[in-house]
C-alpha positions as CSV (number, residue, x, y, z in Angstrom):
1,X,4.4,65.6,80.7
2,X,4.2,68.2,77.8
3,X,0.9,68.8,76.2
4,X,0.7,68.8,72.6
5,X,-2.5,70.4,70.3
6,X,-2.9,68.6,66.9
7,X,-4.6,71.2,64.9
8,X,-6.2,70.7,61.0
9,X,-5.4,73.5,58.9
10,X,-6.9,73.9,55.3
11,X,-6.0,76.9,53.6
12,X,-6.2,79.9,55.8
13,X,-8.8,77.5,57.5
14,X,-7.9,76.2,61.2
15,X,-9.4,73.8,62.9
16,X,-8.4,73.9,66.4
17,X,-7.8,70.8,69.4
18,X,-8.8,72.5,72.3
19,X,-8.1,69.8,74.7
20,X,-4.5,68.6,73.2
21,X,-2.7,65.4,74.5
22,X,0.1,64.8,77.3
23,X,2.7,63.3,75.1
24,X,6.7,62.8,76.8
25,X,8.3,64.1,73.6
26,X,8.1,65.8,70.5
27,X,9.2,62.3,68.5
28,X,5.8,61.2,70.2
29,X,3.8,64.5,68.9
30,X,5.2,63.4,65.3
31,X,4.4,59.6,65.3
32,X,0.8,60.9,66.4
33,X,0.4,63.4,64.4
34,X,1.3,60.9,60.9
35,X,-0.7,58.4,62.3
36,X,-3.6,61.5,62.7
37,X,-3.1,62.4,59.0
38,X,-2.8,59.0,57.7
39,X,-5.8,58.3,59.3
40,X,-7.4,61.8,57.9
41,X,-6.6,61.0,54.5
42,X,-8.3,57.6,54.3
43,X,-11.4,59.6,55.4
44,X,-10.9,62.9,52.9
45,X,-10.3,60.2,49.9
46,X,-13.9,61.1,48.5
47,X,-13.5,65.1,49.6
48,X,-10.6,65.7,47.2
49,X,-10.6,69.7,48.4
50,X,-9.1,68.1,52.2
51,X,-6.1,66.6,50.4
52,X,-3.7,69.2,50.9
53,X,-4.7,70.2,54.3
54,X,-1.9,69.3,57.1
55,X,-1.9,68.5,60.8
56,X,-0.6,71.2,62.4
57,X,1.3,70.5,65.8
58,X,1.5,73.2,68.7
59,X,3.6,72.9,72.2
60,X,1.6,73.8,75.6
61,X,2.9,77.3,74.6
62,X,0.9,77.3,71.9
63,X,4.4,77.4,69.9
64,X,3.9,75.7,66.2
65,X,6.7,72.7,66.3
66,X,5.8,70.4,63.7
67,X,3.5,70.6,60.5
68,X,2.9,67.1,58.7
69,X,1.4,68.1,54.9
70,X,-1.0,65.6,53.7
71,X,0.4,65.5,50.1
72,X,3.8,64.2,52.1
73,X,1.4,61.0,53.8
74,X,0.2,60.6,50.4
75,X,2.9,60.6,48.7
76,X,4.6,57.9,51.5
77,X,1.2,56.4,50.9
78,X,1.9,55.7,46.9
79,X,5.1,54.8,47.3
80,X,4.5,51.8,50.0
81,X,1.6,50.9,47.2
82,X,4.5,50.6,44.1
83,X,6.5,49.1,46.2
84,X,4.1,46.1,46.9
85,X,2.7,46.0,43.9
């Protein structure tokens, strides 16, 4: 099974996963890595300067395959909110 690195990036700033995760696919690295920013998010709601950070998803190459933006879960976020409400 592949190994996948979910990395936090803020700016310039990069917050590496050293250990990463043995995922079977990369539809799997990106259902983890929402549910990792989603999760993020709820946390960086009182550091407003973490919103626009993104998870940041590498290969076991070290290849960069997928980057999920916060501002995109937030967004998602708002719009599941109006839709409730």
């Amino acid at each position: 099974m592949p190994i996948y690195y979910f990395h936090f990036q803020l700016g310039s700033r990069l917050i590496l996963d050293t250990e990463g995760i043995a995922l079977n696919c990369p539809a799997d690295a990106l259902e983890r890595a929402t549910r990792l920013a989603t999760d993020l998010l709820a946390d960086l709601d009182a550091r407003p300067c973490c919103r626009d950070g993104a998870v940041v998803v590498e290969d076991e190459h070290h290849q960069q395959i997928l980057r999920v933006a916060m501002t995109s879960i937030r967004a998602r976020r708002e719009r599941a909110q109006a839709w409730f409400h």
